[in-house]
C-alpha positions as CSV (number, residue, x, y, z in Angstrom):
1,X,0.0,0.0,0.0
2,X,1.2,3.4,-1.1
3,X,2.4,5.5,2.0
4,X,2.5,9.5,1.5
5,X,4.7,11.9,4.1
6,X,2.9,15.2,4.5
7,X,4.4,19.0,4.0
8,X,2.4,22.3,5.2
9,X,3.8,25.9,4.3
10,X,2.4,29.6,4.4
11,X,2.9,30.7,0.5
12,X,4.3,34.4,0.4
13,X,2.1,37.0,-1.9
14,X,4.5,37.6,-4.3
15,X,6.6,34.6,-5.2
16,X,3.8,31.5,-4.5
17,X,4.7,30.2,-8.5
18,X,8.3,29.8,-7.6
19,X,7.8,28.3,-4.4
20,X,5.6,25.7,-5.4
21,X,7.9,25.2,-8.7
22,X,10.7,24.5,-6.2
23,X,8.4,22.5,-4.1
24,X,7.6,20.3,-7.0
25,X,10.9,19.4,-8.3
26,X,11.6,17.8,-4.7
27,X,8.4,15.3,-5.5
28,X,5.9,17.7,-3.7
29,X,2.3,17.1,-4.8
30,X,0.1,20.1,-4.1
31,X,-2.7,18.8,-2.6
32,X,-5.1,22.1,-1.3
33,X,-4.3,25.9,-1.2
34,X,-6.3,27.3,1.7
35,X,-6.9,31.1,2.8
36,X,-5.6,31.4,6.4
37,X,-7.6,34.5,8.5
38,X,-4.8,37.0,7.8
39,X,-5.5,36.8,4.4
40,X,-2.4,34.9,3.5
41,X,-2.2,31.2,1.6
42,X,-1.5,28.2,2.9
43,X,-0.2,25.3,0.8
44,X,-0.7,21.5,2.1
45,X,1.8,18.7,-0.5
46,X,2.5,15.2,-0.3
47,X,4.8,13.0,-1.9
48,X,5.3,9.1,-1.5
49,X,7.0,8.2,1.5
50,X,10.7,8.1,1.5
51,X,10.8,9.8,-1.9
52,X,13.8,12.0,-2.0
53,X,13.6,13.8,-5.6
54,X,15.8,17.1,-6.1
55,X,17.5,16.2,-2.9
């Protein structure tokens, strides 16, 4: 059975493209972008468990 390891991360206004670019090269997954109560983004990835890409 596929296991997944979790990642959580505020996403800054201007530069949310590049992080998540960077994000996905490592094996990131973007799961769910949700809109925390300061009006910032928060992203929540997975990847498969012990996956190590762009390390």
């Amino acid at each position: 059975m596929q296991q997944w390891e979790y990642f959580i991360t505020p996403l800054p206004l201007h530069t949310p493209a590049a992080i998540l670019n960077n994000l996905g090269k490592q094996g990131w997954e973007l799961v769910q972008v949700i809109m925390n109560a300061d009006g910032g983004s928060v992203a929540y990835l997975k990847r498969p468990l012990g996956s190590e890409a762009g390390s």
